[in-house]
C-alpha positions as CSV (number, residue, x, y, z in Angstrom):
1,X,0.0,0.0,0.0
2,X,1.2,3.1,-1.3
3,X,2.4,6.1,2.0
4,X,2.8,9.6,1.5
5,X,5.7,11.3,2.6
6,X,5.9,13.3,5.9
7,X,4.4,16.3,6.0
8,X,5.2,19.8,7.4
9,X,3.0,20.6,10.4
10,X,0.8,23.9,9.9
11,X,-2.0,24.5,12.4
12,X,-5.1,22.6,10.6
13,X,-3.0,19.3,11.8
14,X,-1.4,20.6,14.8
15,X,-5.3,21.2,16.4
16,X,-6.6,18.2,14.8
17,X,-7.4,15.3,17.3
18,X,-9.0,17.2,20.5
19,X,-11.7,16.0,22.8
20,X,-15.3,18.4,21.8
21,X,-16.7,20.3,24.4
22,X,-19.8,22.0,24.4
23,X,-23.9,21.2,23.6
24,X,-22.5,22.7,19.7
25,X,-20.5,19.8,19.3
26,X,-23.5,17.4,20.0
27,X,-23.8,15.2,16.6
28,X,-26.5,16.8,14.1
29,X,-27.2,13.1,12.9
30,X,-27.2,10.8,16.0
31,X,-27.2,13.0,18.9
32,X,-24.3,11.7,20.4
33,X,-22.1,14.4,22.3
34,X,-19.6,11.8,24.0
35,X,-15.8,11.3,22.8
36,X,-16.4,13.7,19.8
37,X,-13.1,14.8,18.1
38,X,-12.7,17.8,16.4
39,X,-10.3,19.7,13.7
40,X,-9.6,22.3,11.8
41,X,-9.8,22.3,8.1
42,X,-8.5,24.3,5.2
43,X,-10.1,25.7,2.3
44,X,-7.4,24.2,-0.2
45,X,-9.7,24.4,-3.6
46,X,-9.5,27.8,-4.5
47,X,-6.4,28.0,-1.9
48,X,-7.2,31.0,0.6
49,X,-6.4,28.6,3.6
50,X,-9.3,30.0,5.8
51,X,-9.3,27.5,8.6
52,X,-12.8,25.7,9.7
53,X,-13.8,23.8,12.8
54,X,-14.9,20.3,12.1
55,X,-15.9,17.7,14.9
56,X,-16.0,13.6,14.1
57,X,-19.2,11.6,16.1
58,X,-17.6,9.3,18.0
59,X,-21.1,6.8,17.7
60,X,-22.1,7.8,14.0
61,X,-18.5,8.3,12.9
62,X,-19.8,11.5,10.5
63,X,-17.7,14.0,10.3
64,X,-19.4,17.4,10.4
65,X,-18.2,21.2,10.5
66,X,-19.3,22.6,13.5
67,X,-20.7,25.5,12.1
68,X,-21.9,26.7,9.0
69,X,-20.6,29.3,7.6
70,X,-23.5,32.5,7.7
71,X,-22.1,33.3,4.1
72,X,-21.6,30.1,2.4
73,X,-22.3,31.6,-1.0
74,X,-19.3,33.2,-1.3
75,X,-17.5,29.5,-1.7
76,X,-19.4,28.8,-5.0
77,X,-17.8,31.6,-7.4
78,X,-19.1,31.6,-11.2
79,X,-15.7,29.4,-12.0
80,X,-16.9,26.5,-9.1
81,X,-16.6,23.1,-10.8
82,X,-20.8,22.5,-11.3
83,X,-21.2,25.9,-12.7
84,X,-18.6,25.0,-15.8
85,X,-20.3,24.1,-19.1
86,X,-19.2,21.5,-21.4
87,X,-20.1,23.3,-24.7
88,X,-17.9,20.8,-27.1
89,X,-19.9,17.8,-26.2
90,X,-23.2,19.8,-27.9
91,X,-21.3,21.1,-30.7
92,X,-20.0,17.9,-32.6
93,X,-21.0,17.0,-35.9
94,X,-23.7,14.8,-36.9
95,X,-22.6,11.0,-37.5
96,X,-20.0,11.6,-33.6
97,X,-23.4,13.1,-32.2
98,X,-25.4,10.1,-33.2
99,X,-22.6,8.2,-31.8
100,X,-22.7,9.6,-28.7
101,X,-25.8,9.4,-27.7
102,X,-25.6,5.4,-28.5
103,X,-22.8,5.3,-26.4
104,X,-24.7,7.3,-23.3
105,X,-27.5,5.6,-23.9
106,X,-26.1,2.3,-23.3
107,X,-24.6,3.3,-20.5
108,X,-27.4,5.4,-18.9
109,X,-30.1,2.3,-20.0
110,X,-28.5,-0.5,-21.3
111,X,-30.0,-0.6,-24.2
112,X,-28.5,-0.6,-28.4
113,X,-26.1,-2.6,-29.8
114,X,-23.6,0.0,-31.3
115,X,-24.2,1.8,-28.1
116,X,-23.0,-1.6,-26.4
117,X,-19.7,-1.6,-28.5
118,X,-19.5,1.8,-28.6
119,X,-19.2,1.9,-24.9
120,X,-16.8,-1.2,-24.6
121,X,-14.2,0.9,-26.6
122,X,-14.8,4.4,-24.8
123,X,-17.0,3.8,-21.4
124,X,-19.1,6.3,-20.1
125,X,-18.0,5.6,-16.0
126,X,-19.5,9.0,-15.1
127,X,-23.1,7.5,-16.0
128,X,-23.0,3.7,-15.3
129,X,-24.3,4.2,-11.8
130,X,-27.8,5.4,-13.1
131,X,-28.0,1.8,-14.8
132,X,-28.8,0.1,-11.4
133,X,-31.9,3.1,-10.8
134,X,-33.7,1.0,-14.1
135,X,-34.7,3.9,-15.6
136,X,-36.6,4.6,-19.2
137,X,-37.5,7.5,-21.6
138,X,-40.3,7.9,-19.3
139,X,-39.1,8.3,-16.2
140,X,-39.6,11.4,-14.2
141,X,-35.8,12.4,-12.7
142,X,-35.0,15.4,-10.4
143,X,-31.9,16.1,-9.7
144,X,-30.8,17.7,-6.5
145,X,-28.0,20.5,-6.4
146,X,-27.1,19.5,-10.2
147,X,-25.3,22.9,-10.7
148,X,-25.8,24.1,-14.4
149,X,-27.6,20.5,-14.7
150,X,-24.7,19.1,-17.1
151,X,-25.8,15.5,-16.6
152,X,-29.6,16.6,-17.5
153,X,-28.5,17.9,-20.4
154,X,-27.0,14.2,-20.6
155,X,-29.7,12.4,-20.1
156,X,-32.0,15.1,-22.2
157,X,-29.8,14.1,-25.0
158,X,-30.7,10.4,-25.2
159,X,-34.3,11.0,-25.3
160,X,-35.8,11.5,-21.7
161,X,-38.2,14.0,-21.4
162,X,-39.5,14.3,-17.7
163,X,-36.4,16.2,-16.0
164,X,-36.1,18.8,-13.6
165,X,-33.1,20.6,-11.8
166,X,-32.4,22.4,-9.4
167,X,-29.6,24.2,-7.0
168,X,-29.5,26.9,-4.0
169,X,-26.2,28.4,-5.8
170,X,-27.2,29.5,-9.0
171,X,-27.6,33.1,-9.8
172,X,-30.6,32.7,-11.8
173,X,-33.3,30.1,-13.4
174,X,-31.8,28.2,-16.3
175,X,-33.9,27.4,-19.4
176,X,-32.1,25.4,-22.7
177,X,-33.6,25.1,-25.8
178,X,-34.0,21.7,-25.6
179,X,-36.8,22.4,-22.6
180,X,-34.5,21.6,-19.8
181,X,-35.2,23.7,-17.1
182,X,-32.8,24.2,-13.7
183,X,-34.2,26.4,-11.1
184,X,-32.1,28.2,-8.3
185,X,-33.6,26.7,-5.4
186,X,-33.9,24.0,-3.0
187,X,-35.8,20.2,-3.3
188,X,-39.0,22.3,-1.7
189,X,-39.0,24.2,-5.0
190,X,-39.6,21.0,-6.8
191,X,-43.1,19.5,-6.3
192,X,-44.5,16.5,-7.6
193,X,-44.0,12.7,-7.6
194,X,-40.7,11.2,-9.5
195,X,-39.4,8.0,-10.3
196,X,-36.0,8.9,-9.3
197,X,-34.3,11.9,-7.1
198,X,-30.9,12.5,-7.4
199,X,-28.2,13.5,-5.0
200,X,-25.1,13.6,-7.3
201,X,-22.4,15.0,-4.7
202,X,-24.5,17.4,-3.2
203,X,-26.3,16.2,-0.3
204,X,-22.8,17.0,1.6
205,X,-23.5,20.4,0.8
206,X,-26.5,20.8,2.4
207,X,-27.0,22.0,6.0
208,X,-29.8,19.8,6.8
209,X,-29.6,16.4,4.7
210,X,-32.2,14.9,7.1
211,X,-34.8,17.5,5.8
212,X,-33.3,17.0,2.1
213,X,-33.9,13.0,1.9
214,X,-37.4,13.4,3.6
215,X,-38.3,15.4,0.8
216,X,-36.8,13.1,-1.5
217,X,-38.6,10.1,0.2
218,X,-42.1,12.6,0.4
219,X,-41.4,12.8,-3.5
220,X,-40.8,9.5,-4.6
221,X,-43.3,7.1,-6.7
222,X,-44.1,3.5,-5.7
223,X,-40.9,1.6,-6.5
224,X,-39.0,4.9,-7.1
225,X,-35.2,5.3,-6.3
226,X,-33.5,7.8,-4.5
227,X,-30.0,7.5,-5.4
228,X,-27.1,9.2,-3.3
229,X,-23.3,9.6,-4.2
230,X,-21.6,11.1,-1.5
231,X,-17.8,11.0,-0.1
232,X,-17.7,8.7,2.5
233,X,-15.5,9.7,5.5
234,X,-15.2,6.1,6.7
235,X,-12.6,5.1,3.9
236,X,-8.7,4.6,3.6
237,X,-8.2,7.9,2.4
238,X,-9.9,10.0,5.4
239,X,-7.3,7.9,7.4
240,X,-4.4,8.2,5.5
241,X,-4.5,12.2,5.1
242,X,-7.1,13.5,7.7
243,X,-7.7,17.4,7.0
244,X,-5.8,16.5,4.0
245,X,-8.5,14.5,2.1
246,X,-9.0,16.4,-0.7
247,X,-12.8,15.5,-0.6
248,X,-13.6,16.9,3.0
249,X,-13.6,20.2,1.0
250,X,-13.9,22.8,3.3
251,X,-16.1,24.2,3.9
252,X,-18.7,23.8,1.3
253,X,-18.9,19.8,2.5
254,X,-20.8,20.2,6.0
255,X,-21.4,16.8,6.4
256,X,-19.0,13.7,5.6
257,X,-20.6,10.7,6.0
258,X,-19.5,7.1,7.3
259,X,-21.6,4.1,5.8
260,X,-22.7,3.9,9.6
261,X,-24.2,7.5,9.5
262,X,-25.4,7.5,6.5
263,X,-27.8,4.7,7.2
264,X,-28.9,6.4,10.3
265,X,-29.8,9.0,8.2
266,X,-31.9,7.0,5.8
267,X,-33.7,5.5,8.4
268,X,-34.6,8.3,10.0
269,X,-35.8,10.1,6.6
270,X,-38.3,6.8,5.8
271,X,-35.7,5.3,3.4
272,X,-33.9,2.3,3.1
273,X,-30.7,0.9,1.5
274,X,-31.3,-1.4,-1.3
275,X,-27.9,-1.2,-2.7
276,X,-24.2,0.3,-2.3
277,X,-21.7,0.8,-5.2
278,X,-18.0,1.8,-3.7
279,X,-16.9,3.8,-6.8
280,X,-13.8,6.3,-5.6
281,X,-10.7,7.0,-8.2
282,X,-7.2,8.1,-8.1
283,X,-8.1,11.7,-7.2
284,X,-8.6,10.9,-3.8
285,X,-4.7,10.3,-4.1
286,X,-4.0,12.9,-6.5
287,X,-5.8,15.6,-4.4
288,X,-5.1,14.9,-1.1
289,X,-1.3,14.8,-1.9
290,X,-1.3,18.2,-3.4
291,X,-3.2,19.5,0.0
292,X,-0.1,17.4,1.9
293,X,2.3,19.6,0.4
294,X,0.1,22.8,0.9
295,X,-0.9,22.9,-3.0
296,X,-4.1,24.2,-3.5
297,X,-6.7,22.0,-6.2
298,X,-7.1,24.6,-9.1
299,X,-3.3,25.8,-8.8
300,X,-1.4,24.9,-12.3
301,X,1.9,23.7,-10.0
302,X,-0.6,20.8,-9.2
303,X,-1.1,19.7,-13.1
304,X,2.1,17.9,-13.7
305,X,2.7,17.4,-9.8
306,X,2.7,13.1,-10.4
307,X,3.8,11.0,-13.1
308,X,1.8,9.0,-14.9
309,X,3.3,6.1,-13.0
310,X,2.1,7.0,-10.2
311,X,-0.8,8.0,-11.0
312,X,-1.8,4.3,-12.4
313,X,-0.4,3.2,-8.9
314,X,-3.3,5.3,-7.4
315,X,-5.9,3.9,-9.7
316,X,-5.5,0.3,-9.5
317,X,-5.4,1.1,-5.3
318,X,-9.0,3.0,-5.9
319,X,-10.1,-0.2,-7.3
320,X,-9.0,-2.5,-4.5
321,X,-9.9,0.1,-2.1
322,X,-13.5,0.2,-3.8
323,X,-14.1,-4.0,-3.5
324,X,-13.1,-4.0,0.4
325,X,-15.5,-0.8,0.8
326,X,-13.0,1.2,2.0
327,X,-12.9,3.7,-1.3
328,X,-13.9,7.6,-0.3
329,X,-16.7,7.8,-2.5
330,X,-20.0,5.6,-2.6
331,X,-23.2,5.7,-4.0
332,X,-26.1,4.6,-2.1
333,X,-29.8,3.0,-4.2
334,X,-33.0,4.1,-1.8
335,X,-36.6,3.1,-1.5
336,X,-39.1,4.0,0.3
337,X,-39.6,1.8,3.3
């Protein structure tokens, strides 16, 4: 197993570890308030350093920031990695069109033969986890804090018609021409029953996820899914790094998960686990080494920090990481209970 180098001490690491005190380090998810330990966390994305205070449940095992920040819209600039277009993927000619949405197709439904091989040469990974949701043209999909809604757009593409989108950080409502429409707001904002709700790395971002998966759960039809990917703090790479892990992400993720806690929290919201897919890559690696030697995400020293070498190292680790459920990121498959 691959170990980083030792790293300099700076004060995120030096405070990390202590007993909690106080009711405002009670756990927001169990209501534990024994043997809590807290931290101090970095805002290494955009690389301004501000520090956050973090605390780790010692009966749930989440890992939650110990408050949230009164202007957390300030950590979601225009450039923030949802709010990017992909404008080349709409923009290609006719025949590699066609071929693409065989190809996403396949993966998104399973269905077409040159999708089929068209996927074996190229795979879509990004999209294979909406194959175990069993969805069809038909189905009625909201997704949850989708950003500009690039993987609407995605599914749009291939023919499905009944999508909605929606997230607390846009600026404004977004309408294509294709009819997709993304609203700036919340789940409330979205009424109606659905065959599948989405949380697609987003439900970590939200300052109550209890309130956000009983909506979903309120929301969803007789044998709908509500499918969750979320980085999991119970995982090789929260150990390894600790305020580190590139995916704690302060301090726009408020709440980091163990499989443990996340459970509770479906429980609680009328939901339970049908399935769990472990499906982290090498950038837990890649991103939590650059943090290690104080090298924020989006800084171009970071681009040609590791060699490809190493980099395959990292990715055939993700994948034996991901079989002994001990990867960083999961998605989970709900139903109602």
């Amino acid at each position: 197993m691959l170990r980083p180098h030792d790293a300099p001490s700076h004060p995120a690491r030096r405070r990390a570890g202590r007993d909690a005190r106080g009711d405002d380090m009670n756990c927001r998810i169990c209501g534990n308030a024994e043997g809590n330990r807290t931290f101090e966390a970095r805002e290494m994305m955009y690389g301004t350093r501000e520090t956050f205070a973090y605390f780790q449940c010692a009966g749930c095992g989440c890992l939650q920031i110990a408050e949230v920040p009164a202007d957390l819209a300030r950590f979601y600039p225009p450039d923030y990695t949802s709010f990017k277009p992909s404008p080349g993927r709409r923009f290609a000619g006719a025949l590699r069109g066609a071929m693409r949405r065989a190809r996403y197709r396949y993966a998104v439904l399973g269905r077409g033969l040159a999708g089929r091989l068209l996927h074996a040469l190229a795979p879509k990974r990004s999209l294979e986890h909406l194959r175990h949701v069993a969805l069809t043209l038909d189905s009625r999909v909201l997704d949850v804090g989708c950003g500009t809604g690039e993987l609407l757009l995605i599914l749009r593409e291939i023919g499905m018609r009944h999508l909605l989108g929606v997230d607390a950080f846009l600026v404004r409502d977004l309408s294509y021409p294709n009819g997709l429409r993304v609203l700036r707001g919340t789940i409330d904002d979205a009424a109606g029953e659905r065959d599948c709700v989405m949380f697609n790395y987003s439900l970590e971002h939200m300052s109550d996820p209890h309130a956000a998966l009983g909506a979903a759960a309120e929301r969803l039809a007789p044998g709908g899914t509500c499918l969750a990917r979320i980085p999991l703090v119970s995982s090789e790479a929260w150990e390894r790094y600790g305020v580190d892990w590139v995916n704690l992400d302060a301090p726009r993720h408020l709440y980091l998960h163990s499989a443990k806690s996340f459970a509770f929290l479906a429980e609680r919201a009328g939901l339970r686990l049908s399935r769990t897919l472990y499906d982290s890559d090498d950038f837990q690696f890649r991103g939590s080494e650059l943090y290690r030697r104080d090298i924020p995400l989006n800084s171009p020293a970071g681009r040609k920090a590791f060699s490809r070498r190493q980099i395959r190292a990292w990715r055939l680790e993700a994948e034996s990481l991901n079989l002994e459920s001990r990867g960083d990121l999961a998605t989970f498959y709900l139903k109602k209970k």
